[in-house]
Structure formats: C-alpha cells, structure tokens
C-alpha positions in Angstrom: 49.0 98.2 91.9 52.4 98.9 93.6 55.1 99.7 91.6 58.9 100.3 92.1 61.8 101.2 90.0 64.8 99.6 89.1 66.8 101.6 91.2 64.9 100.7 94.3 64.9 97.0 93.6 68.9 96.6 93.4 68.8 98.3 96.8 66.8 96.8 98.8 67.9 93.3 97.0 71.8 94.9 97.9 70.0 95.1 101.6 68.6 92.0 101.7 71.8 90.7 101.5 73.3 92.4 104.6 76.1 94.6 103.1 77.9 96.5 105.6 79.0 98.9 103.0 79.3 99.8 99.0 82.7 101.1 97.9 81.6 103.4 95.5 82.7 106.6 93.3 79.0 108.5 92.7 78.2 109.3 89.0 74.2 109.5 87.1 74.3 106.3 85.7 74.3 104.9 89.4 72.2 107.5 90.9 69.2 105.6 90.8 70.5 103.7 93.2 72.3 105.3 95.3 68.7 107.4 96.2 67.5 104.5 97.6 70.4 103.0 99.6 70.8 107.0 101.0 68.9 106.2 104.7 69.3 102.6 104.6 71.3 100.0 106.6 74.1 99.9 103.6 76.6 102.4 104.2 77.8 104.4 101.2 82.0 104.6 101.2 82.7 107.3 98.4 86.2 107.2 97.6 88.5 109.6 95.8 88.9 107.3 92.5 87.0 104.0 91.3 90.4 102.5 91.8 90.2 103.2 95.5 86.8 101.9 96.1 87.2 98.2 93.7 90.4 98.0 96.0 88.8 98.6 98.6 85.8 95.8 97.9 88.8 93.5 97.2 90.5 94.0 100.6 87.0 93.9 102.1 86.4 90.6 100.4 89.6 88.8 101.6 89.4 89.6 105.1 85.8 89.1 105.3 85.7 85.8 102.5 82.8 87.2 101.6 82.0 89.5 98.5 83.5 92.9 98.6 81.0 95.1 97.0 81.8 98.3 94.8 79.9 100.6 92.4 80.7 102.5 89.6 79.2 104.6 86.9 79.2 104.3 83.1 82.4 105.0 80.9 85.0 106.4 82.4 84.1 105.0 85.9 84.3 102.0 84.3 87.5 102.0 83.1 89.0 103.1 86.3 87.9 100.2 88.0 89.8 97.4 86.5 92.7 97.4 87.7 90.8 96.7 91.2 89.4 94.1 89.3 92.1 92.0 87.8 93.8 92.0 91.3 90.5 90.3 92.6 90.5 88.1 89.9 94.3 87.0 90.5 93.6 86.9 94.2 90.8 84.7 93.9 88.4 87.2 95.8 84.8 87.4 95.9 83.9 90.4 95.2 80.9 92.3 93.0 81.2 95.0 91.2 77.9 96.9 90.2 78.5 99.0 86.9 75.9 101.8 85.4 75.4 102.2 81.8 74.1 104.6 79.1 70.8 103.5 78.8 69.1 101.1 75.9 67.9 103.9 74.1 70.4 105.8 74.0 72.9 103.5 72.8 75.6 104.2 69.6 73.9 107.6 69.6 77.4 109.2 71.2 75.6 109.7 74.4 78.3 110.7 77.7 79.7 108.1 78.9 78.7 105.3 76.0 81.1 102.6 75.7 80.7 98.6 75.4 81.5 97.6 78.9 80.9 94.3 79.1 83.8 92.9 76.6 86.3 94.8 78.4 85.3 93.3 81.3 84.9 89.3 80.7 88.4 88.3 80.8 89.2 89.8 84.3 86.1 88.1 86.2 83.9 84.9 86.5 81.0 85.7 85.2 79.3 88.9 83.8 75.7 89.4 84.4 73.8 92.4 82.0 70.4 93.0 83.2 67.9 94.5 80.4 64.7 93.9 82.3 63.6 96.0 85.4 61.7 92.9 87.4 65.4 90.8 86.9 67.0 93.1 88.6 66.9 91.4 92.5 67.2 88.2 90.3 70.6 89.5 88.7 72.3 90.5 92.0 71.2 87.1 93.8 73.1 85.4 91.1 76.1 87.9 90.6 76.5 87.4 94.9 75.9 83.4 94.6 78.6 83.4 91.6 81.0 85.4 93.6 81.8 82.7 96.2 80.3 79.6 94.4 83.8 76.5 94.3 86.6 79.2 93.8 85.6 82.5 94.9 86.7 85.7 92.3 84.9 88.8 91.1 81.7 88.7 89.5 80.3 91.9 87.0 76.8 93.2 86.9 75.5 95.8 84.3 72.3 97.7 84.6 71.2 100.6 82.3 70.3 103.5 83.4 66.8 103.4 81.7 66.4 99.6 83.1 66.7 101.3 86.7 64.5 104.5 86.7 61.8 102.1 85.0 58.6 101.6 87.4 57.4 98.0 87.3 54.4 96.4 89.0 55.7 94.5 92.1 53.3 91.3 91.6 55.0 90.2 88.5 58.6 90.2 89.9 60.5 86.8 90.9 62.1 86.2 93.8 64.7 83.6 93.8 67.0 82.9 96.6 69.2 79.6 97.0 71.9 78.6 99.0 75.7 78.6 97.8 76.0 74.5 97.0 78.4 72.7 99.7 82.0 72.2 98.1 83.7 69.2 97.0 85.8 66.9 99.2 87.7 63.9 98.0 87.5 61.6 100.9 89.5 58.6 99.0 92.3 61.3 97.8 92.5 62.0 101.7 93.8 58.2 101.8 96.2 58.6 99.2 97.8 61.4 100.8 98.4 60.4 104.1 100.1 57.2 102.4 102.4 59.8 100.5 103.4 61.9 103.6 104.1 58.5 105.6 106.5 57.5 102.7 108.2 60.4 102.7 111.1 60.9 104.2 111.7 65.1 103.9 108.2 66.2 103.3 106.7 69.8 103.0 103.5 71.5 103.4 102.5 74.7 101.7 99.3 76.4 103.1 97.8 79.1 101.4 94.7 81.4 100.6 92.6 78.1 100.0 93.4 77.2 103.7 91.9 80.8 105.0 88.6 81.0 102.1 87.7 77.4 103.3 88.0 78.9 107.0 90.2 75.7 107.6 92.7 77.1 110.3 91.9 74.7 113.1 91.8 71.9 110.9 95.2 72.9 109.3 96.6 73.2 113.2 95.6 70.0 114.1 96.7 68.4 111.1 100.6 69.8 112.1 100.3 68.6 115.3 98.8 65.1 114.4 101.6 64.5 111.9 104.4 66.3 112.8 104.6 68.1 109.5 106.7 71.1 108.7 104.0 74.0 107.3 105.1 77.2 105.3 102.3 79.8 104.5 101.9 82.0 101.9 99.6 85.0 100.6 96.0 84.9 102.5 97.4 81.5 103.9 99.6 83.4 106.1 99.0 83.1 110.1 96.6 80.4 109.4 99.1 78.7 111.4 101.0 81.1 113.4 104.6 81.6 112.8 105.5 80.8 116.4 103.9 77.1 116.5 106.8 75.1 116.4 105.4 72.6 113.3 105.2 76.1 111.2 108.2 77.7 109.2 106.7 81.2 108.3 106.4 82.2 104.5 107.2 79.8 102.1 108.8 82.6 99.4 112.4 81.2 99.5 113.2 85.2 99.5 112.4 85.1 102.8 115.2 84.6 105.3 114.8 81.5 106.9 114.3 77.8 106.0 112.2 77.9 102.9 115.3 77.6 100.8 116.9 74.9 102.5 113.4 72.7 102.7 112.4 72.5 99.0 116.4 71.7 97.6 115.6 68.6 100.2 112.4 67.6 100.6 111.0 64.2 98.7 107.1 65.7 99.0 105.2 68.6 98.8 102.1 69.0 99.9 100.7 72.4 98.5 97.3 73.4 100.2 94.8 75.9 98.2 97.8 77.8 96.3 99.5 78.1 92.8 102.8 77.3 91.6 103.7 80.9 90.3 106.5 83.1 90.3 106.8 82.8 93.9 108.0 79.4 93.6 109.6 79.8 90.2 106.8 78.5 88.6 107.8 74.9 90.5 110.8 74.7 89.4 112.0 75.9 93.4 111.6 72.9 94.4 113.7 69.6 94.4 113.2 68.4 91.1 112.9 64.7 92.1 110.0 65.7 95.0 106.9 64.5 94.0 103.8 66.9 94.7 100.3 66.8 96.5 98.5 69.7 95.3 94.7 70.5 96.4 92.5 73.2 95.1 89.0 73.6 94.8 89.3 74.5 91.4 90.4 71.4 89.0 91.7 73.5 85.9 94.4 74.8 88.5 96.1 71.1 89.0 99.4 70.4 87.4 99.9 74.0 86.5 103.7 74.6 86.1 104.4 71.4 87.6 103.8 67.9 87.2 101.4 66.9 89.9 101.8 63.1 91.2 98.5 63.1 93.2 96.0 65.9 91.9 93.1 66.5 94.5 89.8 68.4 93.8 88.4 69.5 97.3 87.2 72.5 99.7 90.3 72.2 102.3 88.3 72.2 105.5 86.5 69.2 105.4 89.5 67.7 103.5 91.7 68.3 106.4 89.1 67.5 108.7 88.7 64.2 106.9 92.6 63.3 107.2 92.7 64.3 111.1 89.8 62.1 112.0 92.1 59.2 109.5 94.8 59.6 111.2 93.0 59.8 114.8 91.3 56.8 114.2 94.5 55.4 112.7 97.4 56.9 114.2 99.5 54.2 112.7 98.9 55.9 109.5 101.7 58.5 110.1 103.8 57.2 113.4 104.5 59.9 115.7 108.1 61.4 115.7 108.3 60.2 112.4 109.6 63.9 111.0 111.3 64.8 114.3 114.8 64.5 112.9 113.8 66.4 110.1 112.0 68.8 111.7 115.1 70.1 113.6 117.6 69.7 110.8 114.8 72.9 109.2 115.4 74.9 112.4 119.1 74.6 112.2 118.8 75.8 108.5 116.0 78.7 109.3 118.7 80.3 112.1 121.2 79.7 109.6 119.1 81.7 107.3 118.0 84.3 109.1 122.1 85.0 110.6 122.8 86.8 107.1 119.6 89.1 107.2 120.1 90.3 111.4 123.3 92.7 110.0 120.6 94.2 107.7 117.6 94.2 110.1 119.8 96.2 112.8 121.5 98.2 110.1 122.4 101.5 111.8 123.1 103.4 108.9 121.6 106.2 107.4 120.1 106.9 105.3 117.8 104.1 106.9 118.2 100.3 105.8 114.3 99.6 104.2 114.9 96.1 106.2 115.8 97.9 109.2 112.3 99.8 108.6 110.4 96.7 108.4 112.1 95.4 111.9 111.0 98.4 113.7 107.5 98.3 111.8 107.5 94.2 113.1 108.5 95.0 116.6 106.0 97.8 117.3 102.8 95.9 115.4 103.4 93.0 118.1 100.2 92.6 119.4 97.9 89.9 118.1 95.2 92.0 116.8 97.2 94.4 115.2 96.8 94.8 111.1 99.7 95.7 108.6 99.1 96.4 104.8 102.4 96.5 102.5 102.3 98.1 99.3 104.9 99.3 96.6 107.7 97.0 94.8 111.1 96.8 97.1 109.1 97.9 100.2 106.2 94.9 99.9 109.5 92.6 99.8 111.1 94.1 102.7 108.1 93.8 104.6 107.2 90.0 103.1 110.7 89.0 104.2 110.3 90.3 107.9 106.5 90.3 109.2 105.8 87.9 112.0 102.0 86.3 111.3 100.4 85.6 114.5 96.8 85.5 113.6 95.3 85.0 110.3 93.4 87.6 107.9 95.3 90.7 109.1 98.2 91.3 106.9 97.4 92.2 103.4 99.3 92.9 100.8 99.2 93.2 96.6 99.6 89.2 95.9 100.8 87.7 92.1 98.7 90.5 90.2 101.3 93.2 92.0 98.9 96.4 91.7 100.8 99.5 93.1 98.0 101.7 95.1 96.6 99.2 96.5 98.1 100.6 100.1 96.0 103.3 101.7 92.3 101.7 100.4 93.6 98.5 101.7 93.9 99.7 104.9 91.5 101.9 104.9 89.0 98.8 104.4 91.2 97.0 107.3 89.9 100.2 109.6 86.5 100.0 108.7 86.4 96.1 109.3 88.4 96.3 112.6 87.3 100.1 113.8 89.6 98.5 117.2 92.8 97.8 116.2 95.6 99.4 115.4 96.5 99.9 111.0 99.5 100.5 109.8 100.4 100.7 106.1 104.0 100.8 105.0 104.1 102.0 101.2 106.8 102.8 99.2 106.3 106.7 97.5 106.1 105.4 94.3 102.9 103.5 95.3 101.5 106.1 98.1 101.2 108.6 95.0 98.6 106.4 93.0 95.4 107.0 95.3 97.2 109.8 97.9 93.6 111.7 98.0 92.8 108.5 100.0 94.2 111.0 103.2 92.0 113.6 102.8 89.4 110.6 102.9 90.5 109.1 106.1 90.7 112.6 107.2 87.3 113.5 106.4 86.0 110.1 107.7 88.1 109.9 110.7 90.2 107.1 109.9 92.9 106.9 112.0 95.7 104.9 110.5 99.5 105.2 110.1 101.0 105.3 106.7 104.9 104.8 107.0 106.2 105.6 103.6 109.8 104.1 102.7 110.7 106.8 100.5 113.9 106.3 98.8 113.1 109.1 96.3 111.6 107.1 93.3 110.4 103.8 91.6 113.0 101.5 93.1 112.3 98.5 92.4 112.8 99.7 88.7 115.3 101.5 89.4 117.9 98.7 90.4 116.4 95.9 88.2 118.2 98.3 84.9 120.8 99.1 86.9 121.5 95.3 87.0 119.9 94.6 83.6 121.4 97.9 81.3 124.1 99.0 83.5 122.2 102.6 84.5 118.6 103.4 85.8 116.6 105.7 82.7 115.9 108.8 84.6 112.6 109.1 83.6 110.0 106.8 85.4 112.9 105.6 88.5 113.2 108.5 90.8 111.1 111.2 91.8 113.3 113.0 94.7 112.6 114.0 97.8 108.9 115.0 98.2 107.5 116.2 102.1 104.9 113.8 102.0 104.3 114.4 105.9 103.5 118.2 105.0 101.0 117.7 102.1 99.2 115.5 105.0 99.6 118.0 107.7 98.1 120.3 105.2 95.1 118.0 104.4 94.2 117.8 108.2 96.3 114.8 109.3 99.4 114.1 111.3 102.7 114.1 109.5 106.6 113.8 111.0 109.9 112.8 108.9 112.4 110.3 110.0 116.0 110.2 109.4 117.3 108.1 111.7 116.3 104.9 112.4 116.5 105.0 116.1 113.4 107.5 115.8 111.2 105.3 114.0 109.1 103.6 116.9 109.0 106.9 118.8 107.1 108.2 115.4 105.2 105.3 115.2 103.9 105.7 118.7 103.4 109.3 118.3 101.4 108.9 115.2 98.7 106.6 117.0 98.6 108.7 119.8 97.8 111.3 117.7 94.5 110.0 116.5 94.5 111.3 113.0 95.5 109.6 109.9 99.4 110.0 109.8 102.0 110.1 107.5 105.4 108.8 108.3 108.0 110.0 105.6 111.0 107.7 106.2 114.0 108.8 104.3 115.5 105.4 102.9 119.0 104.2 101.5 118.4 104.9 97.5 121.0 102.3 96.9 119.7 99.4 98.4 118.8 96.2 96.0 116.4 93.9 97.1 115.5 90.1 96.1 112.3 91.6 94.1 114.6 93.9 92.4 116.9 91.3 91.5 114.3 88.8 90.0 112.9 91.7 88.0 116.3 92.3 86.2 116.0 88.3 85.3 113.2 87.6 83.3 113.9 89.0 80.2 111.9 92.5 80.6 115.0 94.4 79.2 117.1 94.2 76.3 120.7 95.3 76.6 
C-alpha cells in the first residue's frame, strides 16, 4: 500500500497546477509543505513579512489574471496577511492564499499560534475552504484555484491543520477531481441594445477598466473604438488596454487627471462603463452629467446600479461581448454611421490641451525643493519604452504619478487601486521583476509608504532584484498632512511628518545602490545611473513639503475630521 502525507499531497497538487512561484513567509504550521515543494518546479519566494508576500500574490495575480499564490503560517502569520488580502478582494484579483493551523487536537488547549482563522477571514474573500481530511487535500486546492477565477475573479482562503498535513493516507482511496473553469456569460441581445444607445447619443463616453484586461479583451476593445468612433477613458487594470496615444482614447478617466475627463462627463448624454465601479473615483456617479444615462457591464450582476441608476444593466464577460458588438456593427455598419462622433471627438481634444495647459507650469516646475509633479514628468519621460513597468505607491505620490503616466501597453503599471494599502510598493514591483526578469522596474513611493515593508531591499538584494525605487520624500505622511491643514487649520505633529531620513544610505548599507537628489535637473541622470548600476536602488528625492495635491484635497472633504 502506498501512502503519502498531507503535506506532500498539497504540493504536488500546488505542482500540478503549474505555479511559477509561492509567496510565502516560512513558519511550522506550513512546514509540511514547504518539504515537499523544496526541489520541485514551484519556486519558494520568502519574503521579509506575510504582508510582502499576499502583496506580492496579488500583484502576481493581476498582471498574470491568474491566481497569485501565497502561504502563511498559523496565528500571527495569519493576521499579517490581510491586509494583502482585502486589497485583492477590492481589486477583484484572483489569488489563493494557503493558511496553516494549530492542529485538530490541539485546538482551545492554548497551543502557539491557536486562533479561529477562518471568521476573520470570510468577509475579505470569496470563499473559504477548511480541509479536515488528509485525502481532500488535492480536492480542496482544485476548488480553492477554480473559485479564484470562476465569473469575477477575487481571493479565495484555504485552511489545512497541521495534523491534517503530516497524516499518511493510503493513495488508492484519494479522489481526484479536476474540471474546467465554466465559460462566462455574454448577453448577445444586451449587445443590441447598446449599440442602439450609443447611436442615439449625441456626446457619448466609454469607460474601460479592469474587466476589459481580466477578460483579456484588448483587441476587441481597439476595434470597437475604431469601428465606432467612440471616445475611451481607462482606468485602474483597464489602463493601456487601449493605449493613450490612439487617437479614439483619452487616457485615465479620474477627472483629477489633467486632461479631458472633466470636460467629457459635465457633457456627455451616455456612458458606457466597461468592467468597473462607480466609486470614489467617479464620486460615486455623481461626476458625471446628471441627465446622461448609463451602460454599465460587469460580469458580476450584484455590481449593477451601484451608486448610480443604471438605464441598461448588462451581465457579460467583456470579450466576447465586445467581440459580439464588432461583428454587429461590421455586419451592420449602419448601426453606428461612421463620423458620427467626429465633431465631438475633437471638441474632447480641444478640452484635454486645455486641461493639461494648467498642469505643464507644474510638470516643468524648476523649483526646489522638487515639484512631486515635476518628479513624475521625469519618471514618465525616462520609462518611455513600451515594455517598461512602473509601480506607484504612497498617498500624494500615487496621485502625482496617476495624474502623469503615459499607458502604452497594458498590464504594466500597478498601483494600490480603491482599497488604498500603503506598502504595497516594493513587493509590487518586486513581483513585476520576477514576471518580466527583462524589463526595466521602477517604483516611485512616497517615504511614508517605502517604510511599511523596507526589509523588501535587503530581499531584492539577496535575490538580485534589480529595480529602482524613487522615493518622493517630502519628510512625512503628506497626504495627511495637508488634508488637516485644510480641514483643522494645522497638521497634528504626530503621525504627518517624519523628517528627513537618508533612505539611500540605509540601502547602500544593505548591499544596494543609493544616491540623493535635490535638484530636479539630476533626476534622469540618477535614474539612469541606478539601472546601470545593476543593484536594487534607492533614489531619495527631496520633495516640496508644501505641496497639496487633488488626493489631499478630497481627503480633507469627506467628513474624516471634525473641526
């Protein structure tokens, strides 16, 4: 009879289901496991914190669109991961997370590490999965990987005890399941009723988002511009699924953003919102023209009409919707006459150069300390090339960067989305390395945020990682800062500004590359001389404290202070 534990089923089911790598913390609970994945084709990525790897599964997740996988132990290794987990879950990112427990016997004895895990967890993910029989084990992780990505992808839990996984168990009576992911929805008579909408429109807009890049619908979503002549903004994964130099596409639809965002939804009489949400990016829907009516298509019905009245809800995977409404229109092209949106079409480009004319004194700023906007110019000029990957992270300096990065290409720009973790930075781009080992990373953190996983350097130094980090350090937490300025008429000391730290030196030290900039005629030459250094790099970039941005300003609105 041939028997096998627990621990070496969940690997080699974890094998069987071609993971390039586990982002992972190591702890007992998980050691089982981790002895049998030691010499295989899954590559162990041990991070500094459980924070740092469950990012790291979540960034792997969204530029891959297929689940991110991290593992943690029991208790405290547990609780460390969920903030990585909510920001899946509000990012609508597959991703599995793989949690160790105290084992059954052991339980409400006051054993380390004994908690109830699975409660905590439940609100923050899909589904939860707790194993209590060795020969489920493959069974449990082919459903916790089918649940990930099944209609609207998100995190999935799965709990083993540690007793469940050092049990032996005859391999005969174990089954093996294995089904494919059922095809997604598509609302072929909705199709209909939306291309009748867009050709009685007069002003119409289109909002592509992180439904358009999970459905892998960015040639459909091209041709669908081009066939109709459509104006198309982007926004969070959904950026550079059309690329912000096609001349049917407006870049990000935040109406932050300088440009014609702004202008398009006081006028426009549709909108067309592809695979996003109407948060508090778009006031919740109240950004837009109050008399437009809305198109709004998800893959996930619950999500329809939130925030705003929705005149034509459709429940479909956007890739063979779109596909759908191109072969409508090709078949028909009566349906939507060509030219039809010309006039209004240039009437957006007028208002996107009037837009941007305020922000160019600000994105040439000379003065120093440096401009944050000037930073993110310098950062968009040098990360030209196609290929090239930037990660934003911390309050002010994520805006800054949203409001200035040029999308050519999609999947390779990440940032924090509507959950708004700080930290997410330098495991985000760490996991952008590791995905694209070829092309150039850059990070651009504030030093509020670089502080929350900062052992992440002495992990890209040890792993050979070599990315730039350009920290915008204007000496604190500043998007706090300026929202009580505006809000209580002074920023509390305590918890807005840290001072100046030599970030660059406490990187030097750990092995890696670090220079400080002043000046912002120096910032390219940095740039370049931190990728030619081949080492992780720190950039410390002493910014203008004083400088309020849109973020800042919004934050000092919605109530979170009293005077």
């Amino acid at each position: 009879m041939e028997t096998k534990t627990g621990g070496q089923l969940a690997a080699e089911a974890l094998v069987e289901k071609g993971i390039d790598y586990i982002f992972t913390l190591s702890g007992g609970h998980i050691t089982p496991i981790y002895q049998y994945l030691e010499n295989s084709s899954v590559t162990l990525y041990d991070t500094r914190h459980e924070q740092a790897a469950v990012f790291m599964a979540e960034a792997w997740g969204k530029m891959t669109r297929k689940p991110g996988v991290a593992m943690v132990t029991a208790g405290p290794g547990f609780t460390n991961a969920l903030t990585g987990v909510a920001s899946a879950y509000f990012s609508n990112t597959p991703l599995v997370i793989i949690a160790g427990c105290v084992g059954l016997d052991h339980k409400e004895k006051l054993d380390l590490q004994d908690m109830s895990q699975e409660p905590v967890i439940a609100p923050m993910v899909k589904k939860t999965f707790v194993c209590l029989k060795t020969q489920r084990i493959p069974e449990f992780i082919e459903m916790a990987f089918r649940t990930a990505i099944a209609g609207r992808p998100g995190p999935v839990y799965l709990e083993i005890p540690v007793d469940i996984l050092n049990a032996s168990v005859d391999v005969g009576t174990l089954k093996q399941l294995s089904t494919p992911v059922p095809g997604k929805p598509t609302d072929l008579e909705g199709a209909d009723k939306m291309l009748k909408m867009i050709n009685a429109a007069e002003n119409p807009v289109v909002i592509a988002g992180t439904g358009v890049w999970q459905a892998e619908a960015e040639d459909e979503l091209i041709k669908f511009a081009e066939i109709t002549g459509l104006p198309v903004f982007t926004s969070l994964s959904g950026r550079g699924t059309i690329s912000d130099t096609h001349p049917q596409c407006f870049e990000s639809s935040l109406a932050i953003r300088p440009g014609g965002a702004f202008a398009a939804y006081l006028e426009t009489d549709l909108v067309v919102v592809l695979g996003t949400r109407f948060s508090l990016y778009y006031m919740f829907g109240d950004v837009f023209n109050p008399e437009a009516k809305v198109v709004q298509v998800d893959i996930h019905a619950e999500e329809l009409g939130r925030n705003r009245s929705v005149a034509l809800p459709i429940v479909s995977d956007l890739k063979p919707f779109l596909a759908t409404c191109n072969q409508k229109l090709k078949d028909d092209n009566a349906l939507i006459p060509e030219g039809k949106f010309s006039e209004w079409i240039e009437k957006l480009k007028t208002a996107e150069a009037d837009g941007k004319t305020p922000a160019k004194e600000t994105w040439n700023s000379d003065n120093t300390p440096i401009h944050p906007m000037r930073l993110a110019k310098e950062i968009n000029e040098f990360m030209n090339q196609d290929d090239d990957f930037v990660v934003a992270d911390g309050g002010d300096t994520t805006t800054w960067m949203g409001m200035t990065r040029t999308m050519k290409k999609p999947g390779h720009y990440l940032d924090y989305g509507v959950f708004g973790a700080l930290g997410v930075g330098l495991p985000y781009a760490s996991a952008a390395k590791l995905c694209y080992p070829d092309k150039r990373v850059l990070l651009i953190t504030g030093d509020g945020a670089v502080g929350f996983n900062f052992m992440e350097f002495e992990n890209m130094v040890r792993k050979k990682l070599p990315i730039v980090v350009v920290i915008a350090n204007d000496q604190g937490w500043g998007m706090i800062r300026h929202s009580q300025q505006i809000r209580i008429g002074h920023a509390i000391e305590a918890g807005t500004w840290i001072g100046k730290v030599n970030y660059h030196k406490t990187v030097e030290a750990l092995g890696g590359f670090g220079i400080q900039v002043e000046n912002p005629e120096d910032i390219q030459p940095a740039i370049e001389k931190a990728f030619a250094s081949g080492k992780p790099a720190c950039i410390n970039v002493m910014t203008d404290t004083t400088t309020v941005s849109p973020g800042s300003m919004a934050l000092a609105n919605i109530g979170a202070y009293k005077a």
